[in-house]
N, CA, C and O atoms as a MOPAC input file, in Angstrom:
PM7 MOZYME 1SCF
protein

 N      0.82000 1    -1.18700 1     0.00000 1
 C      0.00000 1     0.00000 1     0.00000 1
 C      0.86600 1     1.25300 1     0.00000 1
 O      0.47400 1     2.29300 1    -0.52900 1
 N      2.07900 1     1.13800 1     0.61700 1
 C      2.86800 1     2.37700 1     0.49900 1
 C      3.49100 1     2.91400 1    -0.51400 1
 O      3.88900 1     4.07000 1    -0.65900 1
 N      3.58400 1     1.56400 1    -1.55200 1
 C      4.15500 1     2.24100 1    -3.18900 1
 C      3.19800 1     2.47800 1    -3.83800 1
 O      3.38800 1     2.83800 1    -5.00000 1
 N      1.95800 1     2.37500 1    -3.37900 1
 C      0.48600 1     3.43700 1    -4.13600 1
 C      0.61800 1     4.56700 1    -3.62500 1
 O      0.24800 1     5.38400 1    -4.46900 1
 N      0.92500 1     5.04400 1    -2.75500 1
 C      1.35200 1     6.94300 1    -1.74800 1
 C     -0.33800 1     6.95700 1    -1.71000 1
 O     -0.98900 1     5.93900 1    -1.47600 1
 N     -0.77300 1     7.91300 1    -1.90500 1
 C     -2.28300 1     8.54300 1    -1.40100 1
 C     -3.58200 1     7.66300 1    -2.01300 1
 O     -3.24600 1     7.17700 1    -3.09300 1
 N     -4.80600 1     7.35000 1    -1.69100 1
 C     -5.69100 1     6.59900 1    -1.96200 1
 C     -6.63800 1     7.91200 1    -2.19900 1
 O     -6.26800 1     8.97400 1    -1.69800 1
 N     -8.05200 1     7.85200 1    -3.07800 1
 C     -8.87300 1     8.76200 1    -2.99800 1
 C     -9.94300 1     7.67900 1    -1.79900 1
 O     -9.73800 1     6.64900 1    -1.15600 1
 N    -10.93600 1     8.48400 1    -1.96300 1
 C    -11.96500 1     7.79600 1    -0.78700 1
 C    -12.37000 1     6.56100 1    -1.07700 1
 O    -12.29800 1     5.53000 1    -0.41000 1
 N    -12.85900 1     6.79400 1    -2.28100 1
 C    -13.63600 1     5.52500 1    -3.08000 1
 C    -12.67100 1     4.31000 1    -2.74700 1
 O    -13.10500 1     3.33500 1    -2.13300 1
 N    -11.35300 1     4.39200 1    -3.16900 1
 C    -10.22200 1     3.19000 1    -3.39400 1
 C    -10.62900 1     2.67000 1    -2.08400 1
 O    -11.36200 1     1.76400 1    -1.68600 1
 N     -9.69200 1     3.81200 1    -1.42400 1
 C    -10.01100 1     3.19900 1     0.16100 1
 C    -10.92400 1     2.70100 1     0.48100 1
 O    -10.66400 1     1.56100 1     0.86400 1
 N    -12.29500 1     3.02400 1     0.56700 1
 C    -13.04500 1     1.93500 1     0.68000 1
 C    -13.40300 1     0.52500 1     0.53700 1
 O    -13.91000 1    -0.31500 1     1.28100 1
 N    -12.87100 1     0.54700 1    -0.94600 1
 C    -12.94800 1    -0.75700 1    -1.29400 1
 C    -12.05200 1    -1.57400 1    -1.08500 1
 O    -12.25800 1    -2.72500 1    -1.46900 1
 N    -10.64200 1    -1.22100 1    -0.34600 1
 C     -9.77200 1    -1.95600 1     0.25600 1
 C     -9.80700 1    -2.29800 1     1.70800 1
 O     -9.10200 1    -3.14400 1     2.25900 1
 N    -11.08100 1    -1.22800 1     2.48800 1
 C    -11.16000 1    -1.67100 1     3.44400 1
 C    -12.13400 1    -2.52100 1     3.84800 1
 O    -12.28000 1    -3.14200 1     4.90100 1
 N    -12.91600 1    -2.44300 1     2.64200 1
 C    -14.29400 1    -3.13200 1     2.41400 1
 C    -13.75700 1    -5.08900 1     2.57000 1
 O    -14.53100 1    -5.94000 1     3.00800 1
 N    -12.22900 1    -5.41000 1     2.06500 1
 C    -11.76900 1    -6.64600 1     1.61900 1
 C    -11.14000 1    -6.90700 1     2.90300 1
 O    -10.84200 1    -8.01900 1     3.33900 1
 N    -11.01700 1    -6.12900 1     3.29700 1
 C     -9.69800 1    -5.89100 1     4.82800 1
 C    -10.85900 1    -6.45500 1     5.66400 1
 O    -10.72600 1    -7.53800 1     6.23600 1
 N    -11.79600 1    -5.86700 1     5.73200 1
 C    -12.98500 1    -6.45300 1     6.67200 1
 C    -13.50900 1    -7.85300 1     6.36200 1
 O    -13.55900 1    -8.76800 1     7.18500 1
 N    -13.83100 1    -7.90900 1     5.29600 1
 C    -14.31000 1    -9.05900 1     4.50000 1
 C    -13.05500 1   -10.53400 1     5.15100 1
 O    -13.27300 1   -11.65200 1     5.61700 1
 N    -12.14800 1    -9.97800 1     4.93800 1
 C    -10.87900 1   -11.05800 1     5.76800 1
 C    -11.23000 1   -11.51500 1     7.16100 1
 O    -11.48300 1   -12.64000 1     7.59300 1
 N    -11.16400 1   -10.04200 1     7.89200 1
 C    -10.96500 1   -10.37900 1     9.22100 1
 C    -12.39000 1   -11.09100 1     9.63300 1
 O    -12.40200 1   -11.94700 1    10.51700 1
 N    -13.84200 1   -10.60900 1     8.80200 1
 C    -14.81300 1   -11.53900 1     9.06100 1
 C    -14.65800 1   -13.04400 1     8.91200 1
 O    -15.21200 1   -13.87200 1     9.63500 1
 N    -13.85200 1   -13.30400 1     7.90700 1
 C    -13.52700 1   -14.71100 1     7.47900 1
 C    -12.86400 1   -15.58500 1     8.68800 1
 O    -13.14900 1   -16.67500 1     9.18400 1
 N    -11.85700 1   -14.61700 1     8.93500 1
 C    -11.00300 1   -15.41600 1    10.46600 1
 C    -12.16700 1   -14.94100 1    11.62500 1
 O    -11.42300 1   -14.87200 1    12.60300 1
 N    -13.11900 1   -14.67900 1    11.98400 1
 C    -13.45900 1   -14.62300 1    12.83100 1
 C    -14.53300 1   -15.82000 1    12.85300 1
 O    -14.59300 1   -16.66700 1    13.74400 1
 N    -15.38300 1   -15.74900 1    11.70800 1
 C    -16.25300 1   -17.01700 1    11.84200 1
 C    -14.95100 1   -18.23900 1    11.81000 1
 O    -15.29200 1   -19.41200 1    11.66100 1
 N    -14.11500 1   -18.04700 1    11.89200 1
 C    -13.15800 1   -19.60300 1    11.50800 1
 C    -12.37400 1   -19.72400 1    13.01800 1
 O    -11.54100 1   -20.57400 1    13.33100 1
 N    -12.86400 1   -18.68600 1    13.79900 1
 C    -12.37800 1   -18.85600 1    15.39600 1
 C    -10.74200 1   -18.16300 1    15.36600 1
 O     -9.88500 1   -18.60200 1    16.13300 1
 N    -10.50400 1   -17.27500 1    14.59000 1
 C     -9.09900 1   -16.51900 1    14.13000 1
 C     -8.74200 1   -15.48800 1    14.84400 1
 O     -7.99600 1   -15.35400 1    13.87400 1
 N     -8.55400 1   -14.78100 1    15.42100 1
 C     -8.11900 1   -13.37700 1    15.62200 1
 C     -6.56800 1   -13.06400 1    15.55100 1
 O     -5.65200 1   -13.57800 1    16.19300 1
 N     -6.53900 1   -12.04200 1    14.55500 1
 C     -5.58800 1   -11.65500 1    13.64100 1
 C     -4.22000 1   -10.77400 1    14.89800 1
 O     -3.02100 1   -10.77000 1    14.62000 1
 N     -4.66300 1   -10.27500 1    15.89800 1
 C     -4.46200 1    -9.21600 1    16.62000 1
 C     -2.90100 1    -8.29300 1    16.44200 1
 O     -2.14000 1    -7.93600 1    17.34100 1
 N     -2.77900 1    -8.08500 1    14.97700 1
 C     -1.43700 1    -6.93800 1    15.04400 1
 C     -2.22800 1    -6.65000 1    13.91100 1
 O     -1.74100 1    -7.48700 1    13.15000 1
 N     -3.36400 1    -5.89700 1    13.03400 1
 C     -3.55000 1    -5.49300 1    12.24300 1
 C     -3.86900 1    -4.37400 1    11.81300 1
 O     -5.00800 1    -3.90600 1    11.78900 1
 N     -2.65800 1    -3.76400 1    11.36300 1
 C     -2.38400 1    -2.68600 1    10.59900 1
 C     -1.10900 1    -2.05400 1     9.12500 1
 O     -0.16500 1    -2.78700 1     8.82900 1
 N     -1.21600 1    -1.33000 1     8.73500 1
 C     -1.41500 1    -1.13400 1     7.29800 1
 C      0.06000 1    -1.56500 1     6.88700 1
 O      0.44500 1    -1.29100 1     5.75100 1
 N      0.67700 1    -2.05500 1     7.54200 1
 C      1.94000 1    -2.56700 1     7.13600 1
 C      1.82700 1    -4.08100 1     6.65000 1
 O      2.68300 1    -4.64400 1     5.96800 1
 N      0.39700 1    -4.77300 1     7.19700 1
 C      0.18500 1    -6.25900 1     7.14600 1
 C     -1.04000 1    -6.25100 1     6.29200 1
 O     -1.76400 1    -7.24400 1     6.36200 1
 N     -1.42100 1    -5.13600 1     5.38600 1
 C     -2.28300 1    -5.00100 1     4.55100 1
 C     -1.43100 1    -4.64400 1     3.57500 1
 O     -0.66300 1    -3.69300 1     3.43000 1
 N     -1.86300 1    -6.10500 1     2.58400 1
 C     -0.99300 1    -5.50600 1     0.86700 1
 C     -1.66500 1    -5.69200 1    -0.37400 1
 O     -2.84400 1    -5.99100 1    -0.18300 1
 N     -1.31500 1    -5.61800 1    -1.70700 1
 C     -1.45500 1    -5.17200 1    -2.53700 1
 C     -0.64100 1    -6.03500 1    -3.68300 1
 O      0.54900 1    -5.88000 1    -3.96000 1
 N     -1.66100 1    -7.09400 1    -4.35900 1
 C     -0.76400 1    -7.70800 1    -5.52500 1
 C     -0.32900 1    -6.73700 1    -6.23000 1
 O      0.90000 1    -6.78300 1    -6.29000 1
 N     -0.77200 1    -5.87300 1    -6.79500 1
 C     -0.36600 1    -5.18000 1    -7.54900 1
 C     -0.97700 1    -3.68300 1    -7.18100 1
 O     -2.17300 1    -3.40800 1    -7.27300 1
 N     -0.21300 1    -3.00400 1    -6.86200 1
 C      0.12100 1    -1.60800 1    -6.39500 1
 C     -1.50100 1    -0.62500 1    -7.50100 1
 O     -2.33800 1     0.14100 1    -7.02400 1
 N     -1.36300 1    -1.11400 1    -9.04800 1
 C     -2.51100 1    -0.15400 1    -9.60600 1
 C     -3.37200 1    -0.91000 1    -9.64900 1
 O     -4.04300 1    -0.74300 1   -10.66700 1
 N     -3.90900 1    -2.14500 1    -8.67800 1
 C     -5.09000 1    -2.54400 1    -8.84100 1
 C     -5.73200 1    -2.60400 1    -7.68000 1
 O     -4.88100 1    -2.29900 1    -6.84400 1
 N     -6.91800 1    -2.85700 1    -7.04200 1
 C     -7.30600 1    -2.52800 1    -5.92500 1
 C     -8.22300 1    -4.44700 1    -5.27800 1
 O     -8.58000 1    -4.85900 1    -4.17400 1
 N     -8.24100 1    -4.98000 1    -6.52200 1
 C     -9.12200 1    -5.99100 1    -6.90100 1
 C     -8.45700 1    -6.97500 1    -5.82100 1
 O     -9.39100 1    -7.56000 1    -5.27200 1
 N     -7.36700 1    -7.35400 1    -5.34800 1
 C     -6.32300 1    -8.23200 1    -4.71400 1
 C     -5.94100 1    -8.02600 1    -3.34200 1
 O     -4.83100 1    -8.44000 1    -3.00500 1
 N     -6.77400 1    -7.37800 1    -2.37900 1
 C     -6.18800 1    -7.21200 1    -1.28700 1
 C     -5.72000 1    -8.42900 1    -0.12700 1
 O     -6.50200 1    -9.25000 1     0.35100 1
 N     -4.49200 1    -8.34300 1     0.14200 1
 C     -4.52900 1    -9.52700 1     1.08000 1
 C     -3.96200 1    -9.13600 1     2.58800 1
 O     -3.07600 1    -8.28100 1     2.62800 1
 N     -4.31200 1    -9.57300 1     3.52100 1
 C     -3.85300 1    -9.54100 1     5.23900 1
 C     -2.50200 1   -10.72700 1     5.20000 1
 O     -2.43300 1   -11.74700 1     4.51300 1
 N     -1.53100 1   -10.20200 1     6.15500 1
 C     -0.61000 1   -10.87100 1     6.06100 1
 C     -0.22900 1   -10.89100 1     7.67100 1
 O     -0.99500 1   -10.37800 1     8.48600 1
 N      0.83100 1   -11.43000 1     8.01200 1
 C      1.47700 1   -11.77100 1     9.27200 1
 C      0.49400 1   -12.17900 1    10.49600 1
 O      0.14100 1   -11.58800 1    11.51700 1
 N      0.24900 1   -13.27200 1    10.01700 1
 C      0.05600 1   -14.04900 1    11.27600 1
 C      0.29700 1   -14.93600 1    12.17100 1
 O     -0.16000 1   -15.97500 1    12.64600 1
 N      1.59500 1   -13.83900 1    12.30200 1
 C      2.37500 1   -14.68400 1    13.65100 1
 C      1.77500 1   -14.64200 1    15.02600 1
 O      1.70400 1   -15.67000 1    15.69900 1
 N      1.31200 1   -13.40900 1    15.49200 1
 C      0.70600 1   -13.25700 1    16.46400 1
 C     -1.30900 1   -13.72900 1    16.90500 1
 O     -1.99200 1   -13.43100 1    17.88500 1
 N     -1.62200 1   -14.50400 1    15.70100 1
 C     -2.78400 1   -14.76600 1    15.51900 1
 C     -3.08000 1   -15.87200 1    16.50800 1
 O     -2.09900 1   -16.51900 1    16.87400 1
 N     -4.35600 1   -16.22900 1    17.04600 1
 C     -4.53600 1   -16.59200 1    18.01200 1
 C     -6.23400 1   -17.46700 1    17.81200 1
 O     -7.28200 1   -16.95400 1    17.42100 1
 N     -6.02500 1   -18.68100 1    18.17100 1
 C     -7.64100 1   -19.39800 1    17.95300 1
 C     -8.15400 1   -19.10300 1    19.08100 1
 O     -7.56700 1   -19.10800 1    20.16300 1
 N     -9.52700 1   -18.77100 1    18.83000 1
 C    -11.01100 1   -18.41300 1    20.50600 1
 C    -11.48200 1   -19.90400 1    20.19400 1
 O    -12.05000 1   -20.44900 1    19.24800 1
 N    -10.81700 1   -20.44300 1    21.83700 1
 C    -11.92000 1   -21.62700 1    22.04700 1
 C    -13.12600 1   -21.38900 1    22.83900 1
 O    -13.30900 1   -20.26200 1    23.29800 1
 N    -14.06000 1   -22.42900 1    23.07200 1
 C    -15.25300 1   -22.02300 1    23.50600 1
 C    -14.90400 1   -22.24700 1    25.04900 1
 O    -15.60400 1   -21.92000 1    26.00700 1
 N    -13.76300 1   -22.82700 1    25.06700 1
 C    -13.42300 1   -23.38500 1    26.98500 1
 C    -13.25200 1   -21.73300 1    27.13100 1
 O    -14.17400 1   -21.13300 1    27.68200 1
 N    -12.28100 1   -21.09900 1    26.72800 1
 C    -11.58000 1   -19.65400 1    26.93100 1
 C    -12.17700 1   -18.78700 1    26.37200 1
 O    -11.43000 1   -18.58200 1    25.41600 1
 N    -13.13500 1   -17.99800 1    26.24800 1
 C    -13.28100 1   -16.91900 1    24.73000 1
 C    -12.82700 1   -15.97000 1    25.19000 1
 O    -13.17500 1   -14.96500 1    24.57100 1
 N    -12.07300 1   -15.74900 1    26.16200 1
 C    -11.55700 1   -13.54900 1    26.75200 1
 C    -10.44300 1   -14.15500 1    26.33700 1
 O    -10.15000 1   -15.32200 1    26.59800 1
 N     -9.56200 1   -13.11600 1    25.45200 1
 C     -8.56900 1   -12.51800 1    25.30500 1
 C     -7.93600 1   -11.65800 1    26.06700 1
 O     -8.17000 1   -10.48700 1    25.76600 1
 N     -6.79300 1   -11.91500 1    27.46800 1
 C     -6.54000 1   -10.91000 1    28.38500 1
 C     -5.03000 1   -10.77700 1    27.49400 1
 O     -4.37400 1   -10.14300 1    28.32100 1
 N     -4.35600 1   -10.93500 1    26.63800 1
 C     -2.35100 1   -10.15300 1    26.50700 1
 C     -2.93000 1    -9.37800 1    25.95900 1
 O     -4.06600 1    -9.44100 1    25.48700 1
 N     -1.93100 1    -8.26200 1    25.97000 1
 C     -1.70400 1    -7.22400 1    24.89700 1
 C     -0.68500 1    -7.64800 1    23.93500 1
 O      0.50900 1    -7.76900 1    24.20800 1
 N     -1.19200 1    -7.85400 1    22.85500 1
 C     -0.50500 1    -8.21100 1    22.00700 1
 C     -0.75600 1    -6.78800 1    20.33300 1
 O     -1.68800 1    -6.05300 1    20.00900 1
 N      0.48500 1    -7.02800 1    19.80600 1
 C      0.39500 1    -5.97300 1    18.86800 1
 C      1.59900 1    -5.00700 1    18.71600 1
 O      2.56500 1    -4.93000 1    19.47500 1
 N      1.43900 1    -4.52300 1    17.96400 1
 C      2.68400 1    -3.56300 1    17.65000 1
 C      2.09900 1    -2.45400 1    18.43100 1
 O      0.92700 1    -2.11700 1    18.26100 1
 N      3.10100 1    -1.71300 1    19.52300 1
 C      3.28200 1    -0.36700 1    20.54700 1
 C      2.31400 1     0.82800 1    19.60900 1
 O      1.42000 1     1.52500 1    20.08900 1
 N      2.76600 1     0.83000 1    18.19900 1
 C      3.02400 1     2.34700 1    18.15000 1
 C      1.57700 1     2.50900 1    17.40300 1
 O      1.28000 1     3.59200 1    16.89900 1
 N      0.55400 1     1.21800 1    17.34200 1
 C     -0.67500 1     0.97800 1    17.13700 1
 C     -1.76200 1     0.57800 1    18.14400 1
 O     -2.96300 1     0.69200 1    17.90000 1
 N     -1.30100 1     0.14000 1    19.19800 1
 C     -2.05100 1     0.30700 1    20.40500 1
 C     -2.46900 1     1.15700 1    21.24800 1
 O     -1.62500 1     1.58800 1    22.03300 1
 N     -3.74600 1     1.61800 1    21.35100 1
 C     -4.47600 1     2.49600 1    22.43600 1
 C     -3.25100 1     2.85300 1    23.77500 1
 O     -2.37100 1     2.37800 1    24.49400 1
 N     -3.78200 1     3.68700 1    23.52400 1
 C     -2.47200 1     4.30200 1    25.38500 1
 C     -3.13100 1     3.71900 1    26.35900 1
 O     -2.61400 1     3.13700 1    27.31300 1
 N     -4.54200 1     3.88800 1    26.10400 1
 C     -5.19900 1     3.27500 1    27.69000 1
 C     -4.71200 1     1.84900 1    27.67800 1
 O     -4.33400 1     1.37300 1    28.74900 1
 N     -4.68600 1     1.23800 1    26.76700 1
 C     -4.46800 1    -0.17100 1    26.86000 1
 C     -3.19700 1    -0.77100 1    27.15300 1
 O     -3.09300 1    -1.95700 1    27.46500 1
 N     -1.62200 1     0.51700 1    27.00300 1
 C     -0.96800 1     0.28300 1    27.70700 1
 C     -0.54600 1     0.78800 1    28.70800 1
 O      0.30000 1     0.20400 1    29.38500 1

């Protein structure tokens, strides 16, 4: 996304429209992604918008039904809420 530089509204949308569309996917599949931001959002090809994919899930994490709260903070610092750290 960063060798596209500026998005108009519309684009953006529709990349966040796929960005969501993902994270819905891992969520009905018991997924949570939890470092997601625009560095782990990419772009087959920089002039097309059609290809969006979520990446790095190292820090991803399955919700069982024994456990469903999520208590770490997990995530990259300089994207996490202050209250939360």
């Amino acid at each position: 996304m960063q060798k596209r530089g500026k998005f108009a509204e519309k684009d953006a949308a529709v990349v966040i429209k796929q960005v969501l569309s993902c994270i819905n996917f891992c969520h009905k599949n018991n997924i949570v992604h939890r470092d997601l931001k625009p560095e782990n959002i990419m772009l087959e090809d920089p002039k097309r918008l059609d290809n969006v994919k979520v990446i790095d899930f190292g820090t991803a994490a399955e919700i069982s039904s024994k456990n469903p709260i999520m208590n770490e903070i997990i995530g990259t610092p300089y994207y996490i809420a202050p209250e939360v750290l």
